[in-house]
N, C-alpha and C positions, 0 to 999 in steps of 0.2 A: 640408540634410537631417540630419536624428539617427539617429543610427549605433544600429541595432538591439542590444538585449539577447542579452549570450551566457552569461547565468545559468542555473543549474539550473533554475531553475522559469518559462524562457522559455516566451510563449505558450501559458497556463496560465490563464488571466483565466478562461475560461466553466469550464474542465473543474476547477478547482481552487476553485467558490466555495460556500459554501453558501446556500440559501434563508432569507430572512429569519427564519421560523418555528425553525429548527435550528443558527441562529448560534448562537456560545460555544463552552464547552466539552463534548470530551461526556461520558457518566455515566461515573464512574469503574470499574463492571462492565464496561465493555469492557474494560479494562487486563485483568482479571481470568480472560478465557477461557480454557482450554485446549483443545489442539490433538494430538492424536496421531499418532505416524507414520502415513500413510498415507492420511491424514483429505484430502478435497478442501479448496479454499477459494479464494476470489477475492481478488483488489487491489482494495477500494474506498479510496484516499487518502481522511482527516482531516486536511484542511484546517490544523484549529487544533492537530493536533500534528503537531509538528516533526520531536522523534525516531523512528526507525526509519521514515522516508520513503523508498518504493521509488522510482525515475526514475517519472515520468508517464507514461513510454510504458509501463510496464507494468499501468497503469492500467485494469481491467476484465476483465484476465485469470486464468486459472484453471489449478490448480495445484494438486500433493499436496506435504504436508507431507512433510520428511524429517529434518528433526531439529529440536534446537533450541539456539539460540545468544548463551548469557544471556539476557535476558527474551525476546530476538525467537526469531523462527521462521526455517529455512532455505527455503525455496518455491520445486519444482523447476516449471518452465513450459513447456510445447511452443511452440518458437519457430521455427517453418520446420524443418529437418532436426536440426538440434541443439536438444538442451533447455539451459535456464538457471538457474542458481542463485541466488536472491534473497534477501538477510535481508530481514524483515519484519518490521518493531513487530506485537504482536497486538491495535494500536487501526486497522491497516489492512488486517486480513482481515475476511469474512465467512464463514462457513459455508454449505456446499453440499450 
C-alpha cells in the first residue's frame, strides 16, 4: 500500500480544479479589487494562484472583511461558536 499524502492541498483533486473552458491564468482585474471594512465576501480558491491561498477547508465560506494586510485581506468567519481570522489574497474572494 502507498502511504497517503499529508500535504496542504491533500484531497483537493475535485474541489481545487478548474473546467477546461477557465484553465490558465485569471484576469489580472481581480488582483485589483477592493474590499472595505465590513464588506461581506466568500473563499472561492484560484487554483492557479498560489499566493495568499486560504486551507481548503475554508473553501465556500463567508465572511466580513476586517482589515487589511499588505495586499491580502483579514476575513473574520463563523466557525461553530468561535469565529476565525483568515488572510486572504484578493484573487480568492468574491463579493457578496
Amino acid at each position: 500500500m502507498v502511504k497517503s499524502s499529508k500535504g496542504i492541498r491533500k484531497r483537493t483533486r475535485n474541489i481545487l480544479r478548474k473546467s477546461p473552458r477557465h484553465r490558465g491564468m485569471p484576469p489580472i482585474t481581480h488582483s485589483f479589487i477592493k474590499y472595505d471594512v465590513g464588506d461581506k465576501a466568500a473563499v472561492v480558491i484560484d487554483p492557479s494562484v498560489h499566493g495568499g491561498q486560504p486551507h481548503v477547508s475554508f473553501q465556500g465560506r463567508t465572511g466580513t472583511i476586517m482589515g487589511k494586510q499588505g495586499k491580502a485581506y483579514i476575513l473574520h468567519l463563523n466557525i461553530g461558536k468561535h469565529g476565525k481570522d483568515v488572510i486572504v489574497g484578493p484573487e480568492h474572494l468574491k463579493r457578496q
